[in-house]
Backbone as a printed PyTorch tensor [residue, N CA C, xyz], in Angstrom:
tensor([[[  5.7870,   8.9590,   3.6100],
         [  5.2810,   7.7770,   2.9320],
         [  3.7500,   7.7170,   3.0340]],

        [[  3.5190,   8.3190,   3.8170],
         [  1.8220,   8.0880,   4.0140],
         [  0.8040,   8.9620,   3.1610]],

        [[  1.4920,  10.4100,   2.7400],
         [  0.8780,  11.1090,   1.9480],
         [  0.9470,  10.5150,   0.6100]],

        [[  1.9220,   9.8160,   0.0060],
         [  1.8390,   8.9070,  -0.9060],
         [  1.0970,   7.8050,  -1.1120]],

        [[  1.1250,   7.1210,   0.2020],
         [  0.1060,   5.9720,   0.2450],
         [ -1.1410,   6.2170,   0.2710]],

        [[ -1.3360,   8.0900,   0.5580],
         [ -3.2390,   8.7380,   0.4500],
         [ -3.1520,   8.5660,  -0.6540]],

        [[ -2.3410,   9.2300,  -2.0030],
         [ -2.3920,   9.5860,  -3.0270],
         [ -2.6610,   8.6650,  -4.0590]],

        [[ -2.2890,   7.3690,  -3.7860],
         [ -2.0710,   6.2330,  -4.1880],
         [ -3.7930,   5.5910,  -4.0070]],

        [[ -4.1460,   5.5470,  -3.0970],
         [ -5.3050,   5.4250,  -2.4340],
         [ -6.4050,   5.8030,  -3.3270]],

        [[ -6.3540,   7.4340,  -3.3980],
         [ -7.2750,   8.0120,  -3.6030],
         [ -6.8660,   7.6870,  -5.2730]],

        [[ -5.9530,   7.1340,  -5.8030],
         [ -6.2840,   6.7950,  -7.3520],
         [ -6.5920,   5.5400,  -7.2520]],

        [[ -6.7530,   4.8790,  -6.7020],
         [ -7.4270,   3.7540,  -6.7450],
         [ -8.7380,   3.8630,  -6.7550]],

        [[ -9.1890,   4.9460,  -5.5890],
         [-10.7480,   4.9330,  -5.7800],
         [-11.5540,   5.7070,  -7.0050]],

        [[-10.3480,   6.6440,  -7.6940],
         [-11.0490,   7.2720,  -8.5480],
         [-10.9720,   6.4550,  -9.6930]],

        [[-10.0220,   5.3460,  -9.7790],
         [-10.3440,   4.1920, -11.1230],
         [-11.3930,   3.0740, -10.6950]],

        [[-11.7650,   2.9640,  -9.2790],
         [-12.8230,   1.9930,  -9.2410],
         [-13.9580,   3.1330,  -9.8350]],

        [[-14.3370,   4.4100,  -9.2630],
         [-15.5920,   4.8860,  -9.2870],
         [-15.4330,   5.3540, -10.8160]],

        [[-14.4780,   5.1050, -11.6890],
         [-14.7690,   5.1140, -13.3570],
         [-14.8860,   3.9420, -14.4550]],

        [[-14.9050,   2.5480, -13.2290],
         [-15.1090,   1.2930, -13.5730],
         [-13.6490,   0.7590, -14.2360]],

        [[-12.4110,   1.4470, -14.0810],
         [-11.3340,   1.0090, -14.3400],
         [-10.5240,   0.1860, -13.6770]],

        [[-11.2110,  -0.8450, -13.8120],
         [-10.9370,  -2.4090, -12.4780],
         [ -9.3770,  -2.5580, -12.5200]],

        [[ -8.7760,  -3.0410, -13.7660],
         [ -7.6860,  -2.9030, -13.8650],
         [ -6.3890,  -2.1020, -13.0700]],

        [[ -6.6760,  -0.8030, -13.8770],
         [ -5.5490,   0.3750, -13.1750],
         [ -5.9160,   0.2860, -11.4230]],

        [[ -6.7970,  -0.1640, -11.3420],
         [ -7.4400,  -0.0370,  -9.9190],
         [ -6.6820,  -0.9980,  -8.6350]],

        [[ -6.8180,  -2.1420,  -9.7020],
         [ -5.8120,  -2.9880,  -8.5600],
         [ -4.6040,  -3.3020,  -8.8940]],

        [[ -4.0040,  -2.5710,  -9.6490],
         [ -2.6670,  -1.9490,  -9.9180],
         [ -2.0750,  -1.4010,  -8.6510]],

        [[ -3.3990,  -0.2210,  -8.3340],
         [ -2.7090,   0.4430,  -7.5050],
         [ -2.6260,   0.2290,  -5.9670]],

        [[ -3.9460,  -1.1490,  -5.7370],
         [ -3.9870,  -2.2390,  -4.7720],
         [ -2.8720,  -2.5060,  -4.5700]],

        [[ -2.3690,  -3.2690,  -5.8860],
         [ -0.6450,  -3.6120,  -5.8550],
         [  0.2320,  -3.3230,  -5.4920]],

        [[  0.5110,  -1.8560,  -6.0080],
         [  1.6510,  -1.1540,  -5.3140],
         [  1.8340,  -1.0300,  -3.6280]],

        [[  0.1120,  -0.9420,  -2.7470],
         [  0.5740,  -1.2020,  -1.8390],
         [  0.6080,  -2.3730,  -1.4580]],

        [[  0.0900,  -3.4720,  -1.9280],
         [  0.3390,  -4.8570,  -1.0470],
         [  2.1170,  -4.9810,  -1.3220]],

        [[  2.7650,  -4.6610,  -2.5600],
         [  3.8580,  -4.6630,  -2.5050],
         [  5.0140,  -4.3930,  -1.3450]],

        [[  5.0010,  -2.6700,  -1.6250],
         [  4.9880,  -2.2250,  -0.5380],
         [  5.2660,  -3.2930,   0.9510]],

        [[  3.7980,  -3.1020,   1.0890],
         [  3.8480,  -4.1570,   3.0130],
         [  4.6120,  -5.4290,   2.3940]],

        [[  4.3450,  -5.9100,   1.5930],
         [  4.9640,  -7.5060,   1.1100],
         [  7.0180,  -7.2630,   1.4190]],

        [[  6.8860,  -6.2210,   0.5560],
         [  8.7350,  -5.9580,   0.6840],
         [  9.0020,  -5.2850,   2.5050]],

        [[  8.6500,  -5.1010,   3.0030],
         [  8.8110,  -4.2810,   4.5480],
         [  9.2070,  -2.3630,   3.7660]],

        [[  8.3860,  -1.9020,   3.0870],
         [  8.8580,  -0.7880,   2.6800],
         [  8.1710,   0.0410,   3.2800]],

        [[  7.0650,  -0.2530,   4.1840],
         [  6.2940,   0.8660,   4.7750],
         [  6.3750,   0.4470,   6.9150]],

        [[  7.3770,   0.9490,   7.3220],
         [  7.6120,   1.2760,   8.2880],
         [  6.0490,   1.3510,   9.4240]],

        [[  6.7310,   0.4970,  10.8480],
         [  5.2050,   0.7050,  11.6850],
         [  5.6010,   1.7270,  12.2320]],

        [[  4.2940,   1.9850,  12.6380],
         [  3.0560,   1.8080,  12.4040],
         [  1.7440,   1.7810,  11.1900]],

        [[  2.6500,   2.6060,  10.2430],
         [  2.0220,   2.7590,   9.1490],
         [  1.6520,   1.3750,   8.2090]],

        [[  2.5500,   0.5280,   8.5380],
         [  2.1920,  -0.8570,   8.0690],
         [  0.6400,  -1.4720,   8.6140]],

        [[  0.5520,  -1.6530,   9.8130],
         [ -0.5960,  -2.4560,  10.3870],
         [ -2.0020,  -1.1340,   9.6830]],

        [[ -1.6650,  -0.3290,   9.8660],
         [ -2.9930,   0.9880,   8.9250],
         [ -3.4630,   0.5580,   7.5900]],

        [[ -2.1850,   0.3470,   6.9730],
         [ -2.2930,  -0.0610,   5.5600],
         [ -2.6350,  -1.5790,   4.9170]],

        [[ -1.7940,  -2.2030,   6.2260],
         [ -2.6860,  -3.7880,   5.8230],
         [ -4.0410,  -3.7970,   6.0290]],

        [[ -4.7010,  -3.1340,   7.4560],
         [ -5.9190,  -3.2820,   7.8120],
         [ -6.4480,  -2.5460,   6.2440]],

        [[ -5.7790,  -1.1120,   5.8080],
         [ -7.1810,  -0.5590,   5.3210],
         [ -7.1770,  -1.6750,   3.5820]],

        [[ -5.9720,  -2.6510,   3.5930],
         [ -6.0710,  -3.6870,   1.5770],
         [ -7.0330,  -4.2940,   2.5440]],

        [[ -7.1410,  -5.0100,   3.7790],
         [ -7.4200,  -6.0070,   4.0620],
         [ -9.3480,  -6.0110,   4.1350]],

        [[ -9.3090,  -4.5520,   4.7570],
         [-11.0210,  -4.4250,   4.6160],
         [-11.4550,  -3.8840,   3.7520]],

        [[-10.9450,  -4.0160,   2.5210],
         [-11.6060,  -3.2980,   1.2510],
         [-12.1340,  -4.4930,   0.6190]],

        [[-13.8250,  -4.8440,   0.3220],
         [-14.2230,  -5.6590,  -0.0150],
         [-14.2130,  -5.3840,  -1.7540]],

        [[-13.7920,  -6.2190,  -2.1850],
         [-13.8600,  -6.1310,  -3.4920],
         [-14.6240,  -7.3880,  -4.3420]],

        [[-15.7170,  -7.0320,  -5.2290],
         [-16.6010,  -7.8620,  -5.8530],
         [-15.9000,  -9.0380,  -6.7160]],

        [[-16.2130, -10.3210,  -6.9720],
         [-16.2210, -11.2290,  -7.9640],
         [-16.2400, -11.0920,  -9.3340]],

        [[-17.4430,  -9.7760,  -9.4620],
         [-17.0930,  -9.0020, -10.5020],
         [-15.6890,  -8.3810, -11.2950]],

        [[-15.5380,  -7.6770,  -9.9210],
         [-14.7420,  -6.0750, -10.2790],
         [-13.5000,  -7.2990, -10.3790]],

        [[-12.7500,  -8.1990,  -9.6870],
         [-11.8270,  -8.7870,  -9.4670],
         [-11.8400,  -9.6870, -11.2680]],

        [[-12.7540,  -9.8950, -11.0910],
         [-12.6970, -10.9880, -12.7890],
         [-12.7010,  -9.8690, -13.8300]],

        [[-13.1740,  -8.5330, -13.8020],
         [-12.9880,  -7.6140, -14.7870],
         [-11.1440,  -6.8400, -15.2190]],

        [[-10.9910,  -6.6800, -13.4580],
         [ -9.4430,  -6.8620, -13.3090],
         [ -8.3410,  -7.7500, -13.8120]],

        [[ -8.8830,  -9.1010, -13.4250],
         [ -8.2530, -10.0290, -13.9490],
         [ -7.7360, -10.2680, -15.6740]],

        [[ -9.3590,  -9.3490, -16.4630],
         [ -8.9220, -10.0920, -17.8980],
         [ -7.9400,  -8.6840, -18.2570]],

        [[ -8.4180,  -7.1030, -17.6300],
         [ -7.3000,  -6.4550, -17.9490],
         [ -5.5770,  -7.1350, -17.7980]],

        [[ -5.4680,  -7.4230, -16.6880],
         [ -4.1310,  -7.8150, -16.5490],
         [ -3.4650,  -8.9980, -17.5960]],

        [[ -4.6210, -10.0230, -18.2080],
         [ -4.4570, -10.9300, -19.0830],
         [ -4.5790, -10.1050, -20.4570]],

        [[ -5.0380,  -8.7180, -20.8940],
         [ -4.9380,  -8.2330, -22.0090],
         [ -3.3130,  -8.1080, -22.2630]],

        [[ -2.9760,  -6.8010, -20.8840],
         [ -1.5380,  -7.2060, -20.8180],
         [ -0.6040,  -7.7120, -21.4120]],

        [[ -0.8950,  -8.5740, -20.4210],
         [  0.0880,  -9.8520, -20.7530],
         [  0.3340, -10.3220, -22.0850]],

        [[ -1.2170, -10.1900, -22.9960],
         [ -1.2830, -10.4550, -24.4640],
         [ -0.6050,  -9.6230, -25.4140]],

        [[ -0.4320,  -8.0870, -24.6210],
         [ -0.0330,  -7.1320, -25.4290],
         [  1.7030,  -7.3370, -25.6820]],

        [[  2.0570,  -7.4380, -24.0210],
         [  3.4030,  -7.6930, -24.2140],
         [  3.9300,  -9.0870, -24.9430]],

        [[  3.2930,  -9.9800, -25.3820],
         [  3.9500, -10.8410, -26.3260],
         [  3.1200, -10.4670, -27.6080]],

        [[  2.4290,  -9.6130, -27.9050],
         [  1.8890,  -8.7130, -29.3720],
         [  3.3440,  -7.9540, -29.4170]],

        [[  4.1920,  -7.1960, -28.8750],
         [  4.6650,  -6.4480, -29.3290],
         [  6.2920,  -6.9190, -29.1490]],

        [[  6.3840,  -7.5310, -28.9160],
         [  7.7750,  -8.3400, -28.7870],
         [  8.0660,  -9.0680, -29.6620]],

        [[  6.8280, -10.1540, -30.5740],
         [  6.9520, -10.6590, -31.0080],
         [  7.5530,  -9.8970, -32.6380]],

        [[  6.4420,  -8.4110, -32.6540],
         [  6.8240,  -7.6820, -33.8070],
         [  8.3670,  -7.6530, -34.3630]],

        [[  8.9830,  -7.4410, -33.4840],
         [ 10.8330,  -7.4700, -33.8950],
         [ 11.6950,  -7.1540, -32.3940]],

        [[ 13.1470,  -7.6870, -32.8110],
         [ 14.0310,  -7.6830, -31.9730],
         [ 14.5900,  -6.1790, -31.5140]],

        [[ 14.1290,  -5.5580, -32.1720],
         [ 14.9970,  -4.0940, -32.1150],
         [ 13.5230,  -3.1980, -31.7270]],

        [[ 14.2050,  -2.4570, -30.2570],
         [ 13.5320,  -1.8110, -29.7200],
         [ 13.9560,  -0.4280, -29.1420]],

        [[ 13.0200,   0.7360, -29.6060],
         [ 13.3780,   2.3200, -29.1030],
         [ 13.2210,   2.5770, -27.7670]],

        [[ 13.2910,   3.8010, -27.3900],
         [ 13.2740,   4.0060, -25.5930],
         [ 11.7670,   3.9880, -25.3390]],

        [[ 10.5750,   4.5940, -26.4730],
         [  9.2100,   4.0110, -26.0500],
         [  8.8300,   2.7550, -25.7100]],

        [[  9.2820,   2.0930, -26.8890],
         [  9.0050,   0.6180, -26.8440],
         [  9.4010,   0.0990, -25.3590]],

        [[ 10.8190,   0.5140, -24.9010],
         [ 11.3190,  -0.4420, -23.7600],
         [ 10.1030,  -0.0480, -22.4630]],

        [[  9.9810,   1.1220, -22.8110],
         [  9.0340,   1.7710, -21.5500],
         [  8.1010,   1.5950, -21.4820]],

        [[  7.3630,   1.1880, -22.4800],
         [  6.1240,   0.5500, -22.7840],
         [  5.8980,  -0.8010, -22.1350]],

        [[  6.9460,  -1.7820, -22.4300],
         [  7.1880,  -3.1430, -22.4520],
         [  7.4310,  -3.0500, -20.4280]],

        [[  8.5590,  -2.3430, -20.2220],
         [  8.9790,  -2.1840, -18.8930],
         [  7.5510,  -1.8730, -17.5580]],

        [[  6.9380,  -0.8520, -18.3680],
         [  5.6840,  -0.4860, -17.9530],
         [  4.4710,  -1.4000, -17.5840]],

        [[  4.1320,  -2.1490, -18.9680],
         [  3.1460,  -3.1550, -18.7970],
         [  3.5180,  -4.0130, -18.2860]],

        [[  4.9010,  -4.7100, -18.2540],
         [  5.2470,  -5.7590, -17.0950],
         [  5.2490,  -5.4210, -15.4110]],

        [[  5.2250,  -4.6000, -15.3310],
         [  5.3900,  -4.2950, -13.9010],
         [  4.1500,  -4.0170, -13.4660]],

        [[  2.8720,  -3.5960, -14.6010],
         [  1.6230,  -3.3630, -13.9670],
         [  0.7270,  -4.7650, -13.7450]],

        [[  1.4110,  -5.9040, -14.2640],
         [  1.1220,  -7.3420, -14.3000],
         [  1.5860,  -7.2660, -12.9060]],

        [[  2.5180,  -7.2640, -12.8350],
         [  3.4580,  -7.9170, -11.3930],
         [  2.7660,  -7.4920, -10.6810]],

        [[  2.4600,  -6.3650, -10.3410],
         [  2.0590,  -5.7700,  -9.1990],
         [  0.2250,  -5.8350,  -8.8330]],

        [[ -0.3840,  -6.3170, -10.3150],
         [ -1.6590,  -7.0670, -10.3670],
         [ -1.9830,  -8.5480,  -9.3970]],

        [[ -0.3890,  -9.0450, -10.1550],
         [ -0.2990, -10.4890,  -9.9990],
         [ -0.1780, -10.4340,  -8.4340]],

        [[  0.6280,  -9.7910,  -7.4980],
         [  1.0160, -10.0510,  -6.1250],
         [ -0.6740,  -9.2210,  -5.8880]],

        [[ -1.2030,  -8.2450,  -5.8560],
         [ -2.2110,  -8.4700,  -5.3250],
         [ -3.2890,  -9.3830,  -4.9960]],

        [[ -3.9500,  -9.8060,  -6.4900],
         [ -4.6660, -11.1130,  -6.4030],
         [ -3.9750, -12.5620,  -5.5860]],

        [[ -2.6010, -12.1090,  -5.8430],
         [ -1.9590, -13.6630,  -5.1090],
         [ -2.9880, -13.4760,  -3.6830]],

        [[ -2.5740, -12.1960,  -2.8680],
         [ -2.7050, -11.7920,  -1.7720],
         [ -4.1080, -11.9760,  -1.1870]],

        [[ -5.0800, -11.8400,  -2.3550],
         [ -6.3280, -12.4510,  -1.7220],
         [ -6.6760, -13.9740,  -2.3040]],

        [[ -5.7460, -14.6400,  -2.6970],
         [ -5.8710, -15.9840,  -2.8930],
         [ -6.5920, -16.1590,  -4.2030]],

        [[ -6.8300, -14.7240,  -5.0300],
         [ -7.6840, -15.6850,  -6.6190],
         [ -6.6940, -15.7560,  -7.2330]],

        [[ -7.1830, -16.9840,  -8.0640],
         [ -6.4550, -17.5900,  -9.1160],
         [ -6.2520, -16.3360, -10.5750]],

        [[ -5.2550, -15.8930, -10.8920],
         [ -5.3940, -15.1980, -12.1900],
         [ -5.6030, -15.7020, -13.1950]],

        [[ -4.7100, -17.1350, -13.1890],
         [ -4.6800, -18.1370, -14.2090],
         [ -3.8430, -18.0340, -15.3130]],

        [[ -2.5880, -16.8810, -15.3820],
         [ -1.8350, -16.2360, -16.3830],
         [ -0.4310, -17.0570, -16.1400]],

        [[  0.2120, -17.0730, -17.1170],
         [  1.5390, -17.7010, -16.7090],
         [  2.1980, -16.6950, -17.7870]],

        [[  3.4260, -16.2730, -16.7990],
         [  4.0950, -15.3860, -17.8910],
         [  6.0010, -15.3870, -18.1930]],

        [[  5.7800, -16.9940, -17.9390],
         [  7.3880, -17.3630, -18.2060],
         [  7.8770, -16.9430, -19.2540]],

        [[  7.1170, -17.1670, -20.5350],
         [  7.5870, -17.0320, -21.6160],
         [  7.5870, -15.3120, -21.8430]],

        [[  6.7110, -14.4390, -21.4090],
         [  7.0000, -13.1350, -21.6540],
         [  8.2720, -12.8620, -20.4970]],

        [[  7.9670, -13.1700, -19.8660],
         [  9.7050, -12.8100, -18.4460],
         [ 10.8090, -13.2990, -19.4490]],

        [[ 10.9290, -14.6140, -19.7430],
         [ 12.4760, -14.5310, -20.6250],
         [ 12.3230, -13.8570, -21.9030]],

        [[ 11.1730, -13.9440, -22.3460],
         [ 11.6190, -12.7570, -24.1320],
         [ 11.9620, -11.3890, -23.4330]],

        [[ 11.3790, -10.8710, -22.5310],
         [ 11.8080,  -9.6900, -22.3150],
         [ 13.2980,  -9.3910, -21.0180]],

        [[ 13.4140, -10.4690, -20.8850],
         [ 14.9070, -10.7370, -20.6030],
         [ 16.0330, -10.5320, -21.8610]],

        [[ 15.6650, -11.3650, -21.9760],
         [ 16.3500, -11.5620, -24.2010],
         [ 16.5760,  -9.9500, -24.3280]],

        [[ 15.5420,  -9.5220, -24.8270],
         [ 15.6610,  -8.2360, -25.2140],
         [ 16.2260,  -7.4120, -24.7270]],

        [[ 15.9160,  -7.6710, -23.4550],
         [ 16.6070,  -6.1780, -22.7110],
         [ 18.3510,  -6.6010, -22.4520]],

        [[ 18.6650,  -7.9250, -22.8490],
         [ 20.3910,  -8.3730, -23.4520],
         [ 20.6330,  -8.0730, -24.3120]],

        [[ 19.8250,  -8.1640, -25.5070],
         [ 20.0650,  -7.8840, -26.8640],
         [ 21.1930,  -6.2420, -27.2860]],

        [[ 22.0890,  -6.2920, -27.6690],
         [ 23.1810,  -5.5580, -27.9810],
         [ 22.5910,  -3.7190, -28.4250]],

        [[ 21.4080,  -4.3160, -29.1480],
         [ 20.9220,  -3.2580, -30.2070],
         [ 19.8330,  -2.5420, -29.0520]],

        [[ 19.4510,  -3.2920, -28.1990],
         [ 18.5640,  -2.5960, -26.7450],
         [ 19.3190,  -2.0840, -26.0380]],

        [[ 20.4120,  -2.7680, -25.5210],
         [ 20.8350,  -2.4800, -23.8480],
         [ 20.8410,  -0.6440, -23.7410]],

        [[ 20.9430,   0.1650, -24.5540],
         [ 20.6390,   2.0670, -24.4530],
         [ 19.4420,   2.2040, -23.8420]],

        [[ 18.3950,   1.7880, -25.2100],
         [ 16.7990,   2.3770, -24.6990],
         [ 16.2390,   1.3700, -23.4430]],

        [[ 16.9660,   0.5040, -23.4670],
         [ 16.5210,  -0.5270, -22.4600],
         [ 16.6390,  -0.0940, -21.2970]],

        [[ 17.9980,   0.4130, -20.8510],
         [ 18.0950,   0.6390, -19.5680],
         [ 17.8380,   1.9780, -19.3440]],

        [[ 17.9870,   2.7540, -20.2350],
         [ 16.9640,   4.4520, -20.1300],
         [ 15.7690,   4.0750, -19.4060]],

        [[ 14.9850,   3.5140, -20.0710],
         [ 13.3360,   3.1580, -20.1040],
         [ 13.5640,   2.9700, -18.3180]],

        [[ 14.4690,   2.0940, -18.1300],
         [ 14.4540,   1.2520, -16.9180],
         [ 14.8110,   2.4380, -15.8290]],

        [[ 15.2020,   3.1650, -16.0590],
         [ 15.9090,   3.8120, -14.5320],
         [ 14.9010,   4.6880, -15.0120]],

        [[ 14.3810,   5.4870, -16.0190],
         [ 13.7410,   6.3930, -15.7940],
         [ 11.9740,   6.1710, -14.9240]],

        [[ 11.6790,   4.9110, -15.2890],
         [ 10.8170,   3.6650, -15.0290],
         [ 10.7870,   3.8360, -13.6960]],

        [[ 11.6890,   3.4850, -12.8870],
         [ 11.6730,   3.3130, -11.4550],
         [ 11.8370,   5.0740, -11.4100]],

        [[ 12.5040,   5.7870, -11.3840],
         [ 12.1430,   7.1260, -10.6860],
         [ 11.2510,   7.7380, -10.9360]],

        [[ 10.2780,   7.9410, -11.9920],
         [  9.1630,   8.2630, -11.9630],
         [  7.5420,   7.7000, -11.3140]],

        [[  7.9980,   5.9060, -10.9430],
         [  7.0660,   5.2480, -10.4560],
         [  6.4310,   5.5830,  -9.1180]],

        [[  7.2830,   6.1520,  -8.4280],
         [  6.4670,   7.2040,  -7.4770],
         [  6.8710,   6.4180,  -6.2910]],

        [[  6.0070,   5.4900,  -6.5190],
         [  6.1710,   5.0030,  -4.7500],
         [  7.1100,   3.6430,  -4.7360]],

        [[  7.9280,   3.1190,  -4.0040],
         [  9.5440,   2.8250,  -4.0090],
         [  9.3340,   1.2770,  -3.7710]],

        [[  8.3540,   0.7490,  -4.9310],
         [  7.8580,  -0.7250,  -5.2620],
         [  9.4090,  -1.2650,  -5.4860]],

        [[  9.3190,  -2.8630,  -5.0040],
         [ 10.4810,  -4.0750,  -5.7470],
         [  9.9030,  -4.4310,  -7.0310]],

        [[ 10.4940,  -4.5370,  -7.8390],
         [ 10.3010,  -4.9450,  -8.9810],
         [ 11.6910,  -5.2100,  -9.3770]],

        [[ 11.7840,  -6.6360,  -9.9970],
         [ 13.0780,  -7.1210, -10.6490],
         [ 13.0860,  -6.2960, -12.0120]],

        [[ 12.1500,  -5.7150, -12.6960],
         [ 11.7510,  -5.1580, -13.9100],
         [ 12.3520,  -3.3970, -13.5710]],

        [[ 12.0290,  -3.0600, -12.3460],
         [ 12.8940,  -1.4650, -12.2090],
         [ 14.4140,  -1.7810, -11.9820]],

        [[ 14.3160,  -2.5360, -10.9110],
         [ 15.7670,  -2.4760, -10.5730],
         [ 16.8900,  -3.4470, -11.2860]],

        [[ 17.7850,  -2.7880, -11.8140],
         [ 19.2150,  -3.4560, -12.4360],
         [ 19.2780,  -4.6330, -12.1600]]])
């Protein structure tokens, strides 16, 4: 787990040092997740809280982050709204950008800023959908293939069944 959590790491720093605030605390996310769910075993836990916990991150970089995750959010009710009937891209797409919210969203929770996003209404349309008769194939493809490729062994109500 720890060579993952380098790997993880070290893409975080290579999307801060390309100004990609966004993907960046994405990958913040995955580990505050992580420690948040008990998925990283001590000692390796207290390493990994210390090293989210002393990573100072700017007002800037955090508000540049922030409107990525609110593009998001915009995208996934842009493309939902287009129609009810959805392919295995689409679901993976949709499956994808929700989970890079989530895992945005529990970071910033974690240092207490406000995101200011509310995403009830995208959580039940993409509930809807992924019920919808004409989805439930590409839907749940998207979905399991979603979680086994995601790498590192995040909760997400959006991977798991």
């Amino acid at each position: 787990m720890d060579q993952a959590l380098k790997e993880c790491w070290a893409k975080y720093q290579s999307f801060t040092s390309s100004g990609t605030h966004y993907s960046a605390i994405v990958r913040l996310g995955e580990i505050e997740n992580l420690l948040r769910h008990g998925k990283i075993l001590r000692p390796l836990d207290r390493k990994w809280r210390s090293m989210l916990d002393q990573e100072l991150i700017s007002e800037e970089r955090l508000s540049l982050a922030a409107k990525g995750a609110k593009a998001d959010v915009a995208r996934l009710r842009h493309v939902m709204s287009v129609d009810d009937k959805f392919i295995y891209e689409e679901a993976m797409l949709l499956i994808t950008l929700r989970v890079m919210v989530q895992l945005a969203m529990e970071f910033f929770e974690s240092r207490n800023y406000d995101l200011a996003v509310d995403t009830q209404d995208v959580d039940e349309n993409l509930r809807r959908v992924a019920r919808l008769a004409q989805n439930f194939t590409a839907y749940e493809s998207a979905r399991r293939k979603a979680r086994k490729n995601w790498g590192l062994p995040i909760v997400s109500k959006w991977l798991d069944g």
